[in-house]
C-alpha positions as CSV (number, residue, x, y, z in Angstrom):
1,X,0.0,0.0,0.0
2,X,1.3,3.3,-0.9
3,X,2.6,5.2,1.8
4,X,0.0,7.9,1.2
5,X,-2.9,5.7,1.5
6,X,-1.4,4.3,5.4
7,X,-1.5,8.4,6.6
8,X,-4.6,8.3,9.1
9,X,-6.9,11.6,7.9
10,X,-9.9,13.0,10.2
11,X,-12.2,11.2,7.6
12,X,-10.9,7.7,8.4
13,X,-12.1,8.1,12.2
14,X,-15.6,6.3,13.2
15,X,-18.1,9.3,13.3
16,X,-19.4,9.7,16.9
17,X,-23.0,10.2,17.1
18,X,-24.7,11.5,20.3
19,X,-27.9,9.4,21.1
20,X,-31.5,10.2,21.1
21,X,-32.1,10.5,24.9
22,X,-29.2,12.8,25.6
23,X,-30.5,15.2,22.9
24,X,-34.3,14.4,24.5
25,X,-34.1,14.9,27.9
26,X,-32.4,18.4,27.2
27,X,-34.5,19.4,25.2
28,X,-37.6,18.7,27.4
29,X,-35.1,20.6,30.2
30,X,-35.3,23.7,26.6
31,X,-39.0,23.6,26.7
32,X,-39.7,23.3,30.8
33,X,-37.3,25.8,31.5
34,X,-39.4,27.9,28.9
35,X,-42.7,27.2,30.6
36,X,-41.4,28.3,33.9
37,X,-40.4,31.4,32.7
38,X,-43.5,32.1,31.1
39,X,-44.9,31.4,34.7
40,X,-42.4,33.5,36.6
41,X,-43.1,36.3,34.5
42,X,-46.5,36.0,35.3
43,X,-46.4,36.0,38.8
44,X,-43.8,38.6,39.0
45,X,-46.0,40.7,37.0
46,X,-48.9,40.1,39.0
47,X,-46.8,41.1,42.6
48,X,-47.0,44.8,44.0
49,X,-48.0,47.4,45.9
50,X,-51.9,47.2,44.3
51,X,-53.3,43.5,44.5
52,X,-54.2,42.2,41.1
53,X,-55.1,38.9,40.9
54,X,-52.8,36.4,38.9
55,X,-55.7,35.1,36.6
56,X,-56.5,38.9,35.9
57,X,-52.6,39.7,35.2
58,X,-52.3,36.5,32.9
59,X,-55.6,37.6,31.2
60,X,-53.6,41.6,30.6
61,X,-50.7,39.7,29.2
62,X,-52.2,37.5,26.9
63,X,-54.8,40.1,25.3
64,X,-52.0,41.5,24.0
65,X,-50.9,38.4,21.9
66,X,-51.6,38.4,17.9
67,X,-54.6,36.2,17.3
68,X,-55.7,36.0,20.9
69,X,-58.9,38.0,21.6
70,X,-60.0,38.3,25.1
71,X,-62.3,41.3,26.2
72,X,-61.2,43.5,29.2
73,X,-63.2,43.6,31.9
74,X,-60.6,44.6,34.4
75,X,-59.9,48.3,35.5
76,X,-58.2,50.6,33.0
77,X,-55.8,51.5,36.0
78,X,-54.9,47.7,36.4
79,X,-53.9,47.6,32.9
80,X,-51.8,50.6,33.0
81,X,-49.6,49.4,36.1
82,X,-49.1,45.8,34.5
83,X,-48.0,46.8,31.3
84,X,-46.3,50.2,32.0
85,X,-44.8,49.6,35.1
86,X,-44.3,46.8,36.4
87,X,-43.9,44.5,32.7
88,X,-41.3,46.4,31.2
89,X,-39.3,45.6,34.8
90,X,-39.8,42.4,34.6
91,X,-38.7,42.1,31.1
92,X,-35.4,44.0,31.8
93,X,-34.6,42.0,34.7
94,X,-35.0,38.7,32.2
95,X,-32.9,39.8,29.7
96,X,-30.0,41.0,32.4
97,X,-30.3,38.0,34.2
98,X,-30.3,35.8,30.3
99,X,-27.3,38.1,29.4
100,X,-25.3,38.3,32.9
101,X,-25.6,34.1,32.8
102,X,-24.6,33.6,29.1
103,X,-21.2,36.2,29.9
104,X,-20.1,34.6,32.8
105,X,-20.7,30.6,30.9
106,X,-18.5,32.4,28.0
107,X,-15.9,33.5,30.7
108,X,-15.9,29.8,32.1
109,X,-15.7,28.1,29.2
110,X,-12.7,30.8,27.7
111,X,-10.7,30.6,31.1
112,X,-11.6,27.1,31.5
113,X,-12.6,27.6,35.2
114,X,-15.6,27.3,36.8
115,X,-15.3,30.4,39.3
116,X,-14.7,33.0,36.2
117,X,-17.4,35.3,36.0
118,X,-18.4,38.6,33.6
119,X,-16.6,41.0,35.8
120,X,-13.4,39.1,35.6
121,X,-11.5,41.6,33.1
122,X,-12.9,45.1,34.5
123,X,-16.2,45.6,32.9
124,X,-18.2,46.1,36.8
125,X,-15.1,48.2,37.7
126,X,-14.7,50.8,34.5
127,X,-18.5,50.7,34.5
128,X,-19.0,51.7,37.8
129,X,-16.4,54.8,37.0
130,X,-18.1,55.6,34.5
131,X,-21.7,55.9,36.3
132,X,-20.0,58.0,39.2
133,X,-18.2,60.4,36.7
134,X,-22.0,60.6,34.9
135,X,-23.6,61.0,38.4
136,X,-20.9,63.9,39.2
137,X,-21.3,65.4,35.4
138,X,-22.4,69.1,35.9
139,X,-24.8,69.2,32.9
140,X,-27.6,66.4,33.1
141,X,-29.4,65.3,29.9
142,X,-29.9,62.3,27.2
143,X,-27.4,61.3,24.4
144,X,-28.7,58.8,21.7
145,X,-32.1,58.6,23.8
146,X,-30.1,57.4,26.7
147,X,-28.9,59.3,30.4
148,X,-26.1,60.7,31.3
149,X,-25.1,57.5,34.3
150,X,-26.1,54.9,32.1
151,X,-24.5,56.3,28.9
152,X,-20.8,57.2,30.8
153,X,-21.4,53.6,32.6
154,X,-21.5,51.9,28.9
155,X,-18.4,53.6,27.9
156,X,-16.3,53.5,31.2
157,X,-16.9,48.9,30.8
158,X,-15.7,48.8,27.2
159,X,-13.0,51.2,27.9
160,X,-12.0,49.3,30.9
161,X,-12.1,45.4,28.8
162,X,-10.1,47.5,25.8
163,X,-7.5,48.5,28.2
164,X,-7.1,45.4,29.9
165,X,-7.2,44.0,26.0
166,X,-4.5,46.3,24.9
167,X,-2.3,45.9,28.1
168,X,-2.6,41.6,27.9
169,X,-2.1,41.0,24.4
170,X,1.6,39.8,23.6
171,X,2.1,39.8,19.9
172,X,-0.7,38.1,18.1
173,X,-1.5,36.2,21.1
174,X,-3.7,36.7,24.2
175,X,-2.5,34.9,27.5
176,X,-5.6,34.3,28.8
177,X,-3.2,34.4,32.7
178,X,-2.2,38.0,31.5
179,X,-5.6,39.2,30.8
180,X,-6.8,37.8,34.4
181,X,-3.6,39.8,36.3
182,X,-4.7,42.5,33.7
183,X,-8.3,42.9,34.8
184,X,-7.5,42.7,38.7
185,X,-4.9,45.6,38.6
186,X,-6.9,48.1,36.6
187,X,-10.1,46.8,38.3
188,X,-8.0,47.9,42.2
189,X,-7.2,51.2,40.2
190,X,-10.7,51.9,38.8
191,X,-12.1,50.7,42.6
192,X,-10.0,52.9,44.3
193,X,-10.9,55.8,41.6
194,X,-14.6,55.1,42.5
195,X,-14.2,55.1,46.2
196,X,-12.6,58.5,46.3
197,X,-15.2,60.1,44.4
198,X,-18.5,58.6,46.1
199,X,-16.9,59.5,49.5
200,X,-16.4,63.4,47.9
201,X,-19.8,63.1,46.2
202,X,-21.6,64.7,48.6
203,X,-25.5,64.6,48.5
204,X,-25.2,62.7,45.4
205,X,-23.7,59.6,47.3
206,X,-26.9,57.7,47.9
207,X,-28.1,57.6,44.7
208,X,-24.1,56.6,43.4
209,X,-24.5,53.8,46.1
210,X,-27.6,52.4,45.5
211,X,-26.7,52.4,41.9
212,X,-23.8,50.5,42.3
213,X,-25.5,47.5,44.4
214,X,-28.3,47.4,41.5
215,X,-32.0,48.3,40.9
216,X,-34.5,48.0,38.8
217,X,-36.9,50.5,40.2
218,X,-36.4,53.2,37.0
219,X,-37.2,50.4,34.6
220,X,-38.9,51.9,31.1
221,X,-39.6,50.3,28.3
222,X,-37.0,52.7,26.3
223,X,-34.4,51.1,28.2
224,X,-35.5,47.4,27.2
225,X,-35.6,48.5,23.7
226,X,-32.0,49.6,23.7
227,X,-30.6,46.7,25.9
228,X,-32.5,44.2,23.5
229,X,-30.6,44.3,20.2
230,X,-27.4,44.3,22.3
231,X,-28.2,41.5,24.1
232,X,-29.6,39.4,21.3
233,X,-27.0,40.3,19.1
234,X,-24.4,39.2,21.2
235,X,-26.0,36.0,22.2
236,X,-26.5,34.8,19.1
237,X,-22.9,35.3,17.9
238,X,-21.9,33.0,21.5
239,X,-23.8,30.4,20.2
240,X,-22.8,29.6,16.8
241,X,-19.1,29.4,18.4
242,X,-20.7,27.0,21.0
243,X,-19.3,23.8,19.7
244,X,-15.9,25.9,19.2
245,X,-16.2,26.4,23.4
246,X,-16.6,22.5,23.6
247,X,-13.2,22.1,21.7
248,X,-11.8,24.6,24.0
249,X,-12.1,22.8,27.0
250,X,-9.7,20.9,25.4
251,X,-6.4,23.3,25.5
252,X,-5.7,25.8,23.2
253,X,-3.0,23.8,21.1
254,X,-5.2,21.1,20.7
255,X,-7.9,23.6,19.5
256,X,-5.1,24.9,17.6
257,X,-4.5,21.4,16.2
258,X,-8.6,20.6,15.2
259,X,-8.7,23.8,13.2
260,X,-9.7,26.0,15.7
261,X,-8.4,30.0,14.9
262,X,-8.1,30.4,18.8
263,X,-7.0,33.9,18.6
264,X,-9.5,35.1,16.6
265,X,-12.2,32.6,18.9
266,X,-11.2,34.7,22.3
267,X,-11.2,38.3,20.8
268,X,-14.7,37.3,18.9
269,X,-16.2,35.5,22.2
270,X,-14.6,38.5,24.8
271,X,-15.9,41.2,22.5
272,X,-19.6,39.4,22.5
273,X,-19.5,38.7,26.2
274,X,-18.5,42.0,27.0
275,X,-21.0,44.2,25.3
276,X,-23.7,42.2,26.4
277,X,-22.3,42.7,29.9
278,X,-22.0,46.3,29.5
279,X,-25.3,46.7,28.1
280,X,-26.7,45.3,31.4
281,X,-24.7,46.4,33.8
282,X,-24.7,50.2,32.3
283,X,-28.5,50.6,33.3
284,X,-28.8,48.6,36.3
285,X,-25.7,48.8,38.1
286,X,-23.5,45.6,39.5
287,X,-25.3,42.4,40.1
288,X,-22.8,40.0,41.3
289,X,-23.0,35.9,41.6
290,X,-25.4,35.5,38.3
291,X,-22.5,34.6,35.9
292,X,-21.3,32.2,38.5
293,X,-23.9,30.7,40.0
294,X,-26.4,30.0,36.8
295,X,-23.6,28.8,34.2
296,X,-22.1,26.1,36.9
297,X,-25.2,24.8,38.3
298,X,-26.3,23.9,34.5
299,X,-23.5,22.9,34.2
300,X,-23.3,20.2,37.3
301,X,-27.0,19.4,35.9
302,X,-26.8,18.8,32.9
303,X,-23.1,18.4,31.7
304,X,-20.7,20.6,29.9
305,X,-21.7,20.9,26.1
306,X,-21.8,24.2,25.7
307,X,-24.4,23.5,23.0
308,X,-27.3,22.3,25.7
309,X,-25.2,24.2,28.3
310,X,-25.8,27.9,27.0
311,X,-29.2,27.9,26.2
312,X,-30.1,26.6,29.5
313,X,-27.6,29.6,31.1
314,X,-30.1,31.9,29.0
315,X,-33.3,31.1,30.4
316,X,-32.1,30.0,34.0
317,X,-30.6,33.2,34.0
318,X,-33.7,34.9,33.2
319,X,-36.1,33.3,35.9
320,X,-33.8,33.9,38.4
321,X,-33.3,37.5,38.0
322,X,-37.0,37.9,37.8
323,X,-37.6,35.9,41.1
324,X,-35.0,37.9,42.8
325,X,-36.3,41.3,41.8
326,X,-39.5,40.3,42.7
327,X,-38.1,39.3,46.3
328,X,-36.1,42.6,46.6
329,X,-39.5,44.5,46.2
330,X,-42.1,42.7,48.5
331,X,-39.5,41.0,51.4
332,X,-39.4,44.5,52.9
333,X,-41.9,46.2,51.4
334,X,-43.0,49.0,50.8
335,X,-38.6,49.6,51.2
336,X,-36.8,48.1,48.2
337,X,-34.2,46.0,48.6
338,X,-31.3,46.4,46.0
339,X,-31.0,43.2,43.8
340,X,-27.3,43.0,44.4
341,X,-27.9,42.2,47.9
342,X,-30.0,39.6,47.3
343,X,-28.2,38.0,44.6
344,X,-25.2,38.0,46.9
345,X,-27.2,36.6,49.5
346,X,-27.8,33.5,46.9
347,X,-24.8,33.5,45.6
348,X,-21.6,34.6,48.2
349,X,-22.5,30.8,49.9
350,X,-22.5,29.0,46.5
351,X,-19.4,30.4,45.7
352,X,-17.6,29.5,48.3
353,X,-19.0,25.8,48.1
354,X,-17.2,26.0,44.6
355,X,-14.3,27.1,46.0
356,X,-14.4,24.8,48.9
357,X,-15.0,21.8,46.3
358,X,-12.2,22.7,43.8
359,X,-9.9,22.9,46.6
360,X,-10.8,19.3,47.8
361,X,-10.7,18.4,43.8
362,X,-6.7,19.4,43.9
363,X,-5.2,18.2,47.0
């Protein structure tokens, strides 16, 4: 036989096919997952101040629908606070939650380490700059439809990730090591930055604080429809590279090796992650312990193809952000709790039972 025909190719391998039940039983966990939202958002809705009933709120909802014809006969007022104030934050705090919890599964899957989250490379850090320097701006008004805080906040994350970028990248390579020391060092600058100017802020330093443990009491709708498009965009783009994060797990030379541009993968995957974290974080303020919690507890469910893995981050994601904004308005009510302090509530135990369990995992 010639010695060209004896090389071994890619093509000679046996073709390994997943079976039917692993693709069934995730996507029943798809669909379920999708039903409970639907639910969640539902009772979230139906929560507040005024007691509307949850039949009443579901019947609001639904007359909305194309092709679905019910006739009111609940109180103009009702209608108003369901789908003007209190939908649009429930809708916001889904898509954060879907886009904090897809970021932080990107960062896991990029870093290859379970306890990465969104905020690893400065985006909380040079976003919560950039909300204090918009909180402390002398003139006050809208750019591009969108406020001063949340419009410096967007600028000061991508800033901050294109610094950290700029500052790690050796060559035509990105140390993903050198990115992490990166993000830490500009992240203690930035915090130390932010700390000096809330504490000379004077009366402005309540709202600066509250703002930086997160809230979703100014939701609107014209915030959902500029966080949207962001949010999609970048989650689609995430998920066509998903089986490209399943070779990843691998190492990057043998990522390298399987055809795998791995330079271009990180930049392209960072870039998506980041803007979608941005997006979120710009309006709402820091919400820690979604990107951590979410992504691993999927991933302890259900495995780690990324493939089954990040649409489940999505809507997990989602539901949880609406249950805890939903618990940071009525445990205390009529006082609002901010969402970061319940979501750090959830999630500061969790992540140190990670921690705790990858120690064990090493020694």
């Amino acid at each position: 036989m010639p010695l060209e025909q004896a090389k071994p190719s890619f093509t000679d391998q046996p073709v390994l096919t997943i079976p039917y039940p692993y693709w069934r039983g995730r996507i029943y966990a798809i669909l379920g997952l999708l039903v409970l939202l639907a639910i969640v958002i539902a009772l979230a809705t139906a929560i507040g101040s005024v007691d509307i009933p949850i039949f009443t709120t579901s019947s609001i909802l639904l007359s909305k629908l194309p092709m679905v014809d019910i006739t009111p006969y609940w109180k103009s007022a009702w209608e108003t606070i369901v789908l003007e104030i209190r939908l649009p934050r429930v809708i916001l705090a889904g898509i954060i939650g879907a886009a904090l919890a897809i970021a932080g599964a990107t960062y896991q899957g990029l870093f290859r380490n379970p306890l990465a989250d969104p905020y690893l490379i400065g985006v909380a850090q040079g976003a919560a700059l950039g909300a204090v320097v918009g909180f402390l701006f002398p003139v006050a008004g809208m750019g591009l439809g969108v406020g001063t805080v949340p419009l410096f906040a967007f600028a000061g994350a991508l800033i901050s990730v294109a610094i950290v970028y700029g500052l790690a990248r050796v060559g035509g390579a990105l140390p993903m090591t050198t990115l992490i020391l990166a993000g830490v060092a500009l992240g203690a600058l930035f915090g130390a930055i932010v700390s000096y100017l809330v504490i000379t802020s004077g009366a402005k330093m309540q709202g600066i604080i509250f703002w930086l443990m997160g809230s979703f009491s100014l939701s609107q709708w014209s915030e959902v429809q500029m966080i949207l498009p962001i949010v999609t965009v970048g989650t689609v783009v995430i998920m066509l590279f998903s089986r490209s994060l399943n070779i990843m797990q691998l190492d990057e030379e043998q990522a390298q090796q399987l055809g795998i541009n791995v330079e271009r993968l990180k930049l392209i995957l960072l870039t998506a992650a980041t803007m979608i974290t941005a997006a979120a974080v710009s309006f709402v303020g820091i919400i820690g312990f979604i990107g951590i919690i979410i992504p691993h507890t999927m991933r302890l469910i259900w495995g780690p193809d990324y493939r089954i893995l990040l649409p489940l981050s999505v809507l997990s994601g989602a539901i949880f952000l609406i249950g805890a904004d939903a618990l940071s308005r009525t445990v205390l009510a009529p006082t609002e709790v901010p969402i970061g302090v319940i979501t750090a509530f959830c999630g500061a135990p969790f992540f140190l039972y990670l921690l705790r369990r990858r120690t064990k995992m090493l020694f």
